[in-house]
RORO-824584 format. One record per residue (C-alpha): residue number from 1; x negated, y negated, z. Coordinates in steps of 0.5 Angstrom, whole numbers, plus 500, padded with zeros to 3 digits. Last residue first. Layout:
# RORO-824584
<node i="NUM" c1="X" c2="Y" c3="Z"/>
...
//
This chain:
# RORO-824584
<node i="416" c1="474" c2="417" c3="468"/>
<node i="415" c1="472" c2="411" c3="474"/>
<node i="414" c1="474" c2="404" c3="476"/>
<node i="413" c1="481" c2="406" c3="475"/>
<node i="412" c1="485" c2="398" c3="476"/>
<node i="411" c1="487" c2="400" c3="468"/>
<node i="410" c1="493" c2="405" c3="471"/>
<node i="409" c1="494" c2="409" c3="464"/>
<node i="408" c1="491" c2="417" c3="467"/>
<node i="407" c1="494" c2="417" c3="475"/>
<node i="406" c1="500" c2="412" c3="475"/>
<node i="405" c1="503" c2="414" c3="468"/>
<node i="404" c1="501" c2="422" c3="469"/>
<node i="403" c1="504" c2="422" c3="477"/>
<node i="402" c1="510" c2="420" c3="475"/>
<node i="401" c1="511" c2="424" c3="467"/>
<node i="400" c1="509" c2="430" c3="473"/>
<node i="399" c1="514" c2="429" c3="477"/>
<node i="398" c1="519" c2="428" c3="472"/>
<node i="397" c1="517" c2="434" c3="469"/>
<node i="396" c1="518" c2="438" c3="475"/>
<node i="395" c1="524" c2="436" c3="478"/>
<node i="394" c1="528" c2="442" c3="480"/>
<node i="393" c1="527" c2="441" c3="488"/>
<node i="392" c1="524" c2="448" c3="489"/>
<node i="391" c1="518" c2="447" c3="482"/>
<node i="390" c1="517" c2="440" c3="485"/>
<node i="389" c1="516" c2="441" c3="492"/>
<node i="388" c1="511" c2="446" c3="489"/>
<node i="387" c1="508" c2="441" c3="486"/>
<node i="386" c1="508" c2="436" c3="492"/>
<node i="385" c1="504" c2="442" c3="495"/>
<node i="384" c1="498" c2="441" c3="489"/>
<node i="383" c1="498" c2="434" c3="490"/>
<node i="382" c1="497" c2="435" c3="498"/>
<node i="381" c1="492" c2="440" c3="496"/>
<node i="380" c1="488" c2="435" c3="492"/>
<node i="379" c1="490" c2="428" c3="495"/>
<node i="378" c1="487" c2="433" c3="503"/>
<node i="377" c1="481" c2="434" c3="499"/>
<node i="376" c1="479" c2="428" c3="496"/>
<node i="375" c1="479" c2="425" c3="502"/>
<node i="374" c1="476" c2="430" c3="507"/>
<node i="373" c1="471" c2="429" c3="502"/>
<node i="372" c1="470" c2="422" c3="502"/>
<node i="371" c1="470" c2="422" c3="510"/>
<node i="370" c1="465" c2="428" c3="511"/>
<node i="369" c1="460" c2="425" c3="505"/>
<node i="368" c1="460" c2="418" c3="508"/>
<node i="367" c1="458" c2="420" c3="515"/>
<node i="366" c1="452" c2="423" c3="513"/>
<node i="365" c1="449" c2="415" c3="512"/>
<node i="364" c1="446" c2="412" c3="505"/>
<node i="363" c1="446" c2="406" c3="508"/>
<node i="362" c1="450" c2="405" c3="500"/>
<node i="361" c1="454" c2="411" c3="501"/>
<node i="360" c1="456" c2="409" c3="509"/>
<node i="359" c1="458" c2="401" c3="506"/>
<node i="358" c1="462" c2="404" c3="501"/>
<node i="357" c1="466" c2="409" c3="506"/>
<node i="356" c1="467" c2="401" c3="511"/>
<node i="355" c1="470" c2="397" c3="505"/>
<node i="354" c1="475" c2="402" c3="502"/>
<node i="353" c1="477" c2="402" c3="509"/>
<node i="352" c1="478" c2="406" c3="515"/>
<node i="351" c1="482" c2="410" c3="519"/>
<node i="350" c1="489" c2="412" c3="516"/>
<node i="349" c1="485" c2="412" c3="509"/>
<node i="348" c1="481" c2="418" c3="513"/>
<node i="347" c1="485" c2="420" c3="516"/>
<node i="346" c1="490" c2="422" c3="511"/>
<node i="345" c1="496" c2="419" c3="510"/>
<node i="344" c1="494" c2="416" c3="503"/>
<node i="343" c1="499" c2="411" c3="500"/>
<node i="342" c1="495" c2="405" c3="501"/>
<node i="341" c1="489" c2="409" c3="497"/>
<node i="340" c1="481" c2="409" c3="499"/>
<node i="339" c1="484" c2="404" c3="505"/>
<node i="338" c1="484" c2="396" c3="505"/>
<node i="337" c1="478" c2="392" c3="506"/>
<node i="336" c1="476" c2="391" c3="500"/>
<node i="335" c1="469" c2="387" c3="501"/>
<node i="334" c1="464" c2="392" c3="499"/>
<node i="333" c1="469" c2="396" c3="494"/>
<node i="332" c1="468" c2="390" c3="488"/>
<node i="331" c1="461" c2="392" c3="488"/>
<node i="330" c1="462" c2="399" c3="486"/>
<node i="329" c1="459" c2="404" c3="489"/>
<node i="328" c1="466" c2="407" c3="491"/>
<node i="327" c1="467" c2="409" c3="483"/>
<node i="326" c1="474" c2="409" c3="484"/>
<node i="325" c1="479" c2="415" c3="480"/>
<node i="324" c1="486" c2="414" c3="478"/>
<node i="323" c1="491" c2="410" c3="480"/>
<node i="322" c1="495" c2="416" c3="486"/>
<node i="321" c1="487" c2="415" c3="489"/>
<node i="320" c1="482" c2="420" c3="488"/>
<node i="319" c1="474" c2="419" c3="491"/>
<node i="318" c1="468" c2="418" c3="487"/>
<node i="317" c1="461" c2="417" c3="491"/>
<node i="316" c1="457" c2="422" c3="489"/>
<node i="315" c1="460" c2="426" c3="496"/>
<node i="314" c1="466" c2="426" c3="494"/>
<node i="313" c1="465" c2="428" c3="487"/>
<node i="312" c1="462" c2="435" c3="490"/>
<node i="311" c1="468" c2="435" c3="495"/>
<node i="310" c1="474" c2="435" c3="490"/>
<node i="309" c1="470" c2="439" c3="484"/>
<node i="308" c1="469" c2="445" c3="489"/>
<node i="307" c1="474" c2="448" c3="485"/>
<node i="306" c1="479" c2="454" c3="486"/>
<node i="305" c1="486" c2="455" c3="484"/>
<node i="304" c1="492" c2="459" c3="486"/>
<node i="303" c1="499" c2="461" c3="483"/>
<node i="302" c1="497" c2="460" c3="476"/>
<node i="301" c1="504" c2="461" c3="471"/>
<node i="300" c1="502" c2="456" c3="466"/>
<node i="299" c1="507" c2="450" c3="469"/>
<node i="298" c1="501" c2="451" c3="474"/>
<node i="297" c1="496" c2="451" c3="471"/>
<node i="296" c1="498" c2="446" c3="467"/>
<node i="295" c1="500" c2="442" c3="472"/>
<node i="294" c1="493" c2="443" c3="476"/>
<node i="293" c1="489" c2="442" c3="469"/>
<node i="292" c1="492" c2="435" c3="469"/>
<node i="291" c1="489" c2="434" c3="477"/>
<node i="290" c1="482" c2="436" c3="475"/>
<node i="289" c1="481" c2="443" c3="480"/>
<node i="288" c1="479" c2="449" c3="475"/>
<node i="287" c1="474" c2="454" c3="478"/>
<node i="286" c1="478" c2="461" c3="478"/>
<node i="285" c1="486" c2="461" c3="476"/>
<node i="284" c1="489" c2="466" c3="481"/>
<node i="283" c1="495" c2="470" c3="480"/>
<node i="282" c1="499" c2="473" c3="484"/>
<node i="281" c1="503" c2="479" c3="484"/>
<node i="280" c1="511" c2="480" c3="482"/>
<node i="279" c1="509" c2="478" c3="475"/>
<node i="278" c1="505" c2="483" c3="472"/>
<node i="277" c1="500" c2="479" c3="467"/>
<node i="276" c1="503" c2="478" c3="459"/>
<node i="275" c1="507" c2="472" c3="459"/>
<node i="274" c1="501" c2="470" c3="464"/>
<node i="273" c1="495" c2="472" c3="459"/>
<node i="272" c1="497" c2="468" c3="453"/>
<node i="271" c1="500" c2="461" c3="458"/>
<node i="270" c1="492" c2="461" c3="461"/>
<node i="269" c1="490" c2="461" c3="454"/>
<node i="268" c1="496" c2="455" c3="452"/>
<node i="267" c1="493" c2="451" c3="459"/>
<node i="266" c1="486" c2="451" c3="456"/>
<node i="265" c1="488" c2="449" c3="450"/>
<node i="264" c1="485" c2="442" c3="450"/>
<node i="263" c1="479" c2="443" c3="455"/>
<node i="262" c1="476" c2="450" c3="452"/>
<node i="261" c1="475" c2="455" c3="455"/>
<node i="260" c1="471" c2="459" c3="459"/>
<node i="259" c1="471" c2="465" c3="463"/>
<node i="258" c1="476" c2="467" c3="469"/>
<node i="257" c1="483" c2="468" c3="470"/>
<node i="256" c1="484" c2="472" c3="477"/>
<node i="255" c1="490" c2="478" c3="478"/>
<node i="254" c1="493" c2="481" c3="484"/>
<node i="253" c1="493" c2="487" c3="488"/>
<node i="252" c1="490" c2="491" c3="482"/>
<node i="251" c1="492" c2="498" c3="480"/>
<node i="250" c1="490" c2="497" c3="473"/>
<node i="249" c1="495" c2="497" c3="467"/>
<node i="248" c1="494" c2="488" c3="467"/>
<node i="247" c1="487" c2="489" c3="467"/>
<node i="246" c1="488" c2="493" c3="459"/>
<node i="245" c1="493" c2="488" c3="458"/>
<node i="244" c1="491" c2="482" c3="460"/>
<node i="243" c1="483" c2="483" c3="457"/>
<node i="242" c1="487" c2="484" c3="450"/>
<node i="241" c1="491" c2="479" c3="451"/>
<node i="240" c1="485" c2="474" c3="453"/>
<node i="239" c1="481" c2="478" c3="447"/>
<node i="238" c1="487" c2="476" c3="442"/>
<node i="237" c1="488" c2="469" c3="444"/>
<node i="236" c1="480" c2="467" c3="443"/>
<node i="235" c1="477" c2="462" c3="447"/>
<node i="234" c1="474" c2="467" c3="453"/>
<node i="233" c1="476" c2="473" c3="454"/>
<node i="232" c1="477" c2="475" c3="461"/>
<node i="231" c1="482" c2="478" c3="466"/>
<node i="230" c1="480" c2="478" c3="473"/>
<node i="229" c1="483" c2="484" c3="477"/>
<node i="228" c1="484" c2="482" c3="484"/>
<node i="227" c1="483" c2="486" c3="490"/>
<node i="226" c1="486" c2="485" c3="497"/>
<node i="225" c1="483" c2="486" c3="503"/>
<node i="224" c1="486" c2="489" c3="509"/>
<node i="223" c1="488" c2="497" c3="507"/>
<node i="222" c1="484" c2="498" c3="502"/>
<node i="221" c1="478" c2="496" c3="506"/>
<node i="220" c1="479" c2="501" c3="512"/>
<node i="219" c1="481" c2="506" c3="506"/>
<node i="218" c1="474" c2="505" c3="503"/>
<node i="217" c1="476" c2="510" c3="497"/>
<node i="216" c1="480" c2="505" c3="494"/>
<node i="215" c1="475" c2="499" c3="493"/>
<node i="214" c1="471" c2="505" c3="490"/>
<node i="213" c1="475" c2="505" c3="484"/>
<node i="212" c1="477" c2="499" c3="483"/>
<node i="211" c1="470" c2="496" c3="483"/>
<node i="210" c1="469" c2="501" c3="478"/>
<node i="209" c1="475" c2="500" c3="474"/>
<node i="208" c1="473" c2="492" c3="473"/>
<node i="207" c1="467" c2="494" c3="472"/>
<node i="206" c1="469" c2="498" c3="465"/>
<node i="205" c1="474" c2="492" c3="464"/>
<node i="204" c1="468" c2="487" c3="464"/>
<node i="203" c1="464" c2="490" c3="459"/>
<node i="202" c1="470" c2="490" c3="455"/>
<node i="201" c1="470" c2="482" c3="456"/>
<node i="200" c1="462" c2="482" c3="456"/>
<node i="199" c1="462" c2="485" c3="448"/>
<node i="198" c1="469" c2="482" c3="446"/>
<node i="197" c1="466" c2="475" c3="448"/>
<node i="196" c1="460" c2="477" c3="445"/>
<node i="195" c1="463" c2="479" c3="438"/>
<node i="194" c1="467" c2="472" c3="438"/>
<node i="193" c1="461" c2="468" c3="439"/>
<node i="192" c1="459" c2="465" c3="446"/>
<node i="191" c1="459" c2="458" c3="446"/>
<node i="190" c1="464" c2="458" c3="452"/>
<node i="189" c1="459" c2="462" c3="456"/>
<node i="188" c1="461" c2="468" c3="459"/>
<node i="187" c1="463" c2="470" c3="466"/>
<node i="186" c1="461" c2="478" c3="467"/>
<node i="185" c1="466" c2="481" c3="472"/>
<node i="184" c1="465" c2="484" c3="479"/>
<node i="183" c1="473" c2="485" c3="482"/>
<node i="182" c1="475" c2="480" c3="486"/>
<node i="181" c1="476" c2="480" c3="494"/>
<node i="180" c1="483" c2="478" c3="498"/>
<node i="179" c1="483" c2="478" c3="505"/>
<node i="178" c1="475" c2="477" c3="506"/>
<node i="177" c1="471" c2="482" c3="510"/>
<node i="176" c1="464" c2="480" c3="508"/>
<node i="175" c1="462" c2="487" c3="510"/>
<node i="174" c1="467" c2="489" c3="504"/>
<node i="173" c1="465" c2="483" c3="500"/>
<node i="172" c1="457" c2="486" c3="500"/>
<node i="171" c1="461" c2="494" c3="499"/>
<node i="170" c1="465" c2="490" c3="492"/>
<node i="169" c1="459" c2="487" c3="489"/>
<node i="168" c1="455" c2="493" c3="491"/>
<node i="167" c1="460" c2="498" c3="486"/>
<node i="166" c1="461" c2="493" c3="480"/>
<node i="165" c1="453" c2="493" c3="480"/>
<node i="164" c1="449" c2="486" c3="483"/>
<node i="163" c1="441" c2="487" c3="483"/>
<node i="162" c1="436" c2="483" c3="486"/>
<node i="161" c1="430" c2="480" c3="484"/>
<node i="160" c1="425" c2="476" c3="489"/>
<node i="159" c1="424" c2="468" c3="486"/>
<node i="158" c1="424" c2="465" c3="493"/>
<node i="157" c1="432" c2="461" c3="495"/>
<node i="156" c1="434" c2="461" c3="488"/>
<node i="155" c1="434" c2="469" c3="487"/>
<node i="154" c1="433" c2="472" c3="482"/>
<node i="153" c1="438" c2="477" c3="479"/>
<node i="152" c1="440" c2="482" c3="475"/>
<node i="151" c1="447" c2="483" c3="474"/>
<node i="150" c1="451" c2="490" c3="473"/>
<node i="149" c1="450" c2="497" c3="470"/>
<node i="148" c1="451" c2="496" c3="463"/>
<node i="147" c1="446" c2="491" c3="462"/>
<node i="146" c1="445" c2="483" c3="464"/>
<node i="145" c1="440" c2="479" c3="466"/>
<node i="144" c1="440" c2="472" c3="471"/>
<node i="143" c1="435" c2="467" c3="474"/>
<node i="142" c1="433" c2="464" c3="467"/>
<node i="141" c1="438" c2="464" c3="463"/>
<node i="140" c1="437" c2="466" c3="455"/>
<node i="139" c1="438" c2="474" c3="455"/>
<node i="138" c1="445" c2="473" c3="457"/>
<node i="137" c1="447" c2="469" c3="451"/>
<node i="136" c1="446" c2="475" c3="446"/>
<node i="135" c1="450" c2="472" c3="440"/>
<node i="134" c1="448" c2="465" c3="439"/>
<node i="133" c1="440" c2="468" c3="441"/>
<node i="132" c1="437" c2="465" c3="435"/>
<node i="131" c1="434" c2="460" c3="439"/>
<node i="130" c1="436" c2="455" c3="435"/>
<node i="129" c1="443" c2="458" c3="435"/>
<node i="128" c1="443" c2="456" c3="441"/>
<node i="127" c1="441" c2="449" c3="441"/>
<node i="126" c1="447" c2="449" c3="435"/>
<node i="125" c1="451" c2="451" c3="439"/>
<node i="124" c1="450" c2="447" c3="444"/>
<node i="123" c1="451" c2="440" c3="440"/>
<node i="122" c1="456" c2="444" c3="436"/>
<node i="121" c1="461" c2="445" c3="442"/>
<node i="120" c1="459" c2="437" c3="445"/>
<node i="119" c1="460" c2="433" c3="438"/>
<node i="118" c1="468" c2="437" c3="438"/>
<node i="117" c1="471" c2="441" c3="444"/>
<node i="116" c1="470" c2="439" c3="452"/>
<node i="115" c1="468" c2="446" c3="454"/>
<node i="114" c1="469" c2="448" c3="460"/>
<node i="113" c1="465" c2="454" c3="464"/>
<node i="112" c1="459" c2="448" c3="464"/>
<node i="111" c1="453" c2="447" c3="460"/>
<node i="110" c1="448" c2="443" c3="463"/>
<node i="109" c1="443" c2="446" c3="460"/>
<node i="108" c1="438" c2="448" c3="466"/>
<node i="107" c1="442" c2="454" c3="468"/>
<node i="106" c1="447" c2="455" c3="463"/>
<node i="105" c1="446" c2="462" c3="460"/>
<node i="104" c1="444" c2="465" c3="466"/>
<node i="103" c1="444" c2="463" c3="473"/>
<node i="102" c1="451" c2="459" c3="472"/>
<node i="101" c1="454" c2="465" c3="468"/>
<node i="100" c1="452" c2="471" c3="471"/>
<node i="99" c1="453" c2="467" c3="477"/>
<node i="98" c1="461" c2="468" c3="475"/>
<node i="97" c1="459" c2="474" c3="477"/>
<node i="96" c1="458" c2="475" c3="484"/>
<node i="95" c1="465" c2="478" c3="486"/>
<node i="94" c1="469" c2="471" c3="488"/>
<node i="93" c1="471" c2="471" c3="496"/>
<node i="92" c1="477" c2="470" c3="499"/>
<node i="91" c1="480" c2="467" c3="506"/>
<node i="90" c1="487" c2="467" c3="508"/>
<node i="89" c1="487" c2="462" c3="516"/>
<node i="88" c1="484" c2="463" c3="523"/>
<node i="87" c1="477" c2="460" c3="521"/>
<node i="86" c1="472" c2="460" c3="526"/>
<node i="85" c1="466" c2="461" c3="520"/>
<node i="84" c1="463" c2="468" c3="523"/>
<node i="83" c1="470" c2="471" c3="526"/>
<node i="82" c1="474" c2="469" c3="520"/>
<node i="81" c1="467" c2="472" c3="516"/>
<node i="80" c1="468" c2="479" c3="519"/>
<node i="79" c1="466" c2="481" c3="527"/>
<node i="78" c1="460" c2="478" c3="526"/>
<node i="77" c1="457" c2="484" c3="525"/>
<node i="76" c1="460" c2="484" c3="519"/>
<node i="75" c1="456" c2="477" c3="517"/>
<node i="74" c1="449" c2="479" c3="518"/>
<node i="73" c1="451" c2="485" c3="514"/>
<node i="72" c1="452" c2="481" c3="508"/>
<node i="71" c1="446" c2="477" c3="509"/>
<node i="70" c1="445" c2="470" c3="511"/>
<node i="69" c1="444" c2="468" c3="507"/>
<node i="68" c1="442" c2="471" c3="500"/>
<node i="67" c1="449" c2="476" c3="501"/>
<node i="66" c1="453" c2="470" c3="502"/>
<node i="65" c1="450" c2="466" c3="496"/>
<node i="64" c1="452" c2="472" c3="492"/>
<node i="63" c1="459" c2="472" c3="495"/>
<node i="62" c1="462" c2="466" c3="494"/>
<node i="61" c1="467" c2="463" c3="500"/>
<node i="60" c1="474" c2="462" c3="498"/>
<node i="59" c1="479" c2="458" c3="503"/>
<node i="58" c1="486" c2="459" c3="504"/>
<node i="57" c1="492" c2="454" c3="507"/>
<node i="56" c1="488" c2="447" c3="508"/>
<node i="55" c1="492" c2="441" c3="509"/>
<node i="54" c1="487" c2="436" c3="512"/>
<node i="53" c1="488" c2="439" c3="520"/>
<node i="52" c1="485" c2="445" c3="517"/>
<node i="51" c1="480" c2="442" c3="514"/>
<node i="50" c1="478" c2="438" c3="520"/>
<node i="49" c1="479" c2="445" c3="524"/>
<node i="48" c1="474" c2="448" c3="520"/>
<node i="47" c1="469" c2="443" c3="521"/>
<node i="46" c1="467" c2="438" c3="514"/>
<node i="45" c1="460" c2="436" c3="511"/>
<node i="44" c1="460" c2="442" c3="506"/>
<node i="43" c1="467" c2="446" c3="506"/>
<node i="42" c1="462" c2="452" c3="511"/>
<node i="41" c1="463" c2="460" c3="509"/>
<node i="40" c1="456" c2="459" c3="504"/>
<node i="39" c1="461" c2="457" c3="498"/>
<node i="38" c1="467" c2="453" c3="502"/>
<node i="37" c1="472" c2="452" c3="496"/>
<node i="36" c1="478" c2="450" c3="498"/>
<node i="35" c1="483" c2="454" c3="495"/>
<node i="34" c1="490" c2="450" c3="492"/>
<node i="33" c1="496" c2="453" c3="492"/>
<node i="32" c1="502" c2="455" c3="488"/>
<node i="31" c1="504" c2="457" c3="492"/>
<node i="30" c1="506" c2="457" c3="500"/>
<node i="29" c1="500" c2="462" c3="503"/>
<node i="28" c1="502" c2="466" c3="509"/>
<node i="27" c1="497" c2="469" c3="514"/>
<node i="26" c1="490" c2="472" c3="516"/>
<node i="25" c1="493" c2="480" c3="513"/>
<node i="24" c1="495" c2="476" c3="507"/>
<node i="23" c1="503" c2="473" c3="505"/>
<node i="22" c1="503" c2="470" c3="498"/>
<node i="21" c1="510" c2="465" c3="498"/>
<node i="20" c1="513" c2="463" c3="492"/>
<node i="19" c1="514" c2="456" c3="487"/>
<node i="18" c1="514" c2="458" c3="479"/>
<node i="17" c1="510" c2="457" c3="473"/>
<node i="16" c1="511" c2="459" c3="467"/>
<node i="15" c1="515" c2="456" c3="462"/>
<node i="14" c1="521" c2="452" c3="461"/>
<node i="13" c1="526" c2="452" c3="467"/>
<node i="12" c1="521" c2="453" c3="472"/>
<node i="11" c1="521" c2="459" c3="477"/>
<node i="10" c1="524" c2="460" c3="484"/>
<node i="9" c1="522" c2="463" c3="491"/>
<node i="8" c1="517" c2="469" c3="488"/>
<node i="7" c1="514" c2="473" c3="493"/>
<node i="6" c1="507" c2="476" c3="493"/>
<node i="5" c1="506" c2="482" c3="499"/>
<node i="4" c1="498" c2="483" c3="500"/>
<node i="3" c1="496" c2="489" c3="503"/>
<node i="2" c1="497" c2="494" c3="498"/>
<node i="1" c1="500" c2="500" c3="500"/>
//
């Protein structure tokens, strides 16, 4: 019996979104929801409590960091990463793969999971073909190598080699104790050709069956951890239905949609795998958090998201408001005595002002980063929550058109 029990409370008129409860052995989960990502079993600059107290429902930690530090088995015997971070609430942990991604093809490039189309698509490109390696992108990286088996990695900590199978992914995030884990996978470039992508795609479903094959034979961990399926593809619609309906057959608790994509169409690829995937279990969209991809996502069918976007521009400096995005260094932020944004009730904009959080980011104070974060995180979680209210109250567009006119037209933004 799986662990995770996923409750659909009402579903959109027109698409695929819908507002339901996901309940976890550590709590339910009200979605769609958004994830706060605490990489290393800590949300950088915040407590616990003070993410709790912004509205957090579940946090994700990364398996790879992890198992580099402290170690895996450091953290059970600790009692489980709750007991280890002092978080009461759902947890998850992503399987390692997506490293196949950032220590391999795009360390040191600059290339991200998602692709903006156009100039930036034949920039790369073109560097790859360059480099003759356009159809074996896993042999460009530097940190990270693939085979059959799993992911070779260095360690960025002090160069030593460590090797991820499907089989050692799942046993590291058994002993880390999240209540829901994710099968190993390998996360492709968005430059990558079509014979690659249906190369790591098939590669990723023979994975996918062997993490779910020795998941279901801990059956202590079966019983309290949650495992997700993810289903990849990249920008083609007959992989990503392909990957949908092979991932979709397997004994999963729950699905993950991972790999690249381009920035247009990406809600039109989370739309193919979603008319195709189970819909009474959850569905997590992994490593999206702009707020246009979050109504996409969601009126796509996507239950949950992950991003460390929120706290990584946070502590840079640009911070969210219901007008669009502010560069806090900007000299027009140094006299600005009012809040970060005046329809914010988060502690930060109740306590302090535009002024105060510009000061700590040009003294260069540690304090700068936890306000901003909080910031950013509590507008984040918060939009996703309205979302959901929205679903319930039968008002989605409207919302949405609401929130689009105030966030992407409003000429005071400072910062895209």
């Amino acid at each position: 019996m799986s662990p995770l029990k996923f409750k659909i409370e009402k579903k959109l008129k027109n698409g695929l979104g819908r507002a339901g409860v996901l309940t976890t052995p550590h709590g339910d989960i009200q979605t769609p929801a958004f994830v706060t990502v605490g990489t290393k079993a800590t949300v950088k600059s915040l407590s616990p409590e003070q993410v709790k107290n912004l509205g957090a429902q579940v946090v994700l930690a990364n398996t790879y960091h992890l198992y580099l530090e402290p170690g895996d088995k450091t953290i059970r015997e600790a009692g489980g990463i709750h007991k280890f971070m002092n978080w009461g609430g759902p947890t998850m942990t992503d399987s390692g793969g997506f490293q196949a991604f950032s220590l391999g093809i795009a360390f040191g490039k600059g290339v991200s999971k998602i692709l903006k189309g156009g100039e930036e698509n034949s920039k790369h490109s073109n560097i790859l073909q360059n480099v003759g390696m356009l159809n074996h992108v896993e042999e460009v990286g530097t940190l990270a190598k693939i085979d059959e088996h799993g992911v070779t990695f260095k360690s960025y900590i002090d160069g030593s080699e460590h090797k991820f199978t499907p089989e050692r992914s799942i046993e590291i995030q058994h002993n880390i104790g999240a209540d829901m884990i994710f099968a190993f996978d390998e996360c492709t470039s968005p430059h990558a050709t079509h014979a690659y992508q249906k190369e790591a795609m098939d590669r990723t479903h023979r994975w996918a069956q062997r993490s779910l094959d020795v998941h279901k034979v801990n059956n202590e961990a079966s019983k309290r951890q949650g495992l997700l399926g993810i289903v990849q593809g990249g920008r083609f619609q007959d992989l990503r239905e392909k990957s949908a309906e092979t991932i979709a057959k397997m004994d999963f608790d729950g699905f993950g949609i991972g790999g690249s994509f381009t920035k247009e169409d990406m809600n039109t690829a989370v739309g193919w795998v979603n008319k195709i995937l189970p819909e009474n279990k959850p569905r997590h969209l992994l490593g999206i958090g702009e707020p246009a991809d979050l109504f996409g996502g969601v009126e796509n069918g996507a239950d949950l998201f992950d991003c460390v976007a929120p706290t990584r521009i946070a502590r840079n400096g640009s911070l969210y408001t219901s007008n669009g995005r502010i560069n806090i260094f900007n000299t027009q932020f140094r006299n600005d005595f009012t809040p970060i944004d005046n329809s914010c009730a988060c502690y930060t904009c109740t306590n302090y002002t535009r002024a105060y959080v510009a000061h700590l980011f040009r003294s260069k104070e540690m304090f700068a980063a936890t306000l901003a974060s909080i910031h950013n995180l509590y507008f984040t979680i918060k939009l996703v929550d309205k979302i959901r209210q929205s679903i319930l109250d039968g008002n989605f567009e409207k919302f949405k058109d609401t929130f689009f006119t105030s966030y992407y037209t409003n000429k005071n933004a400072t910062d895209g």
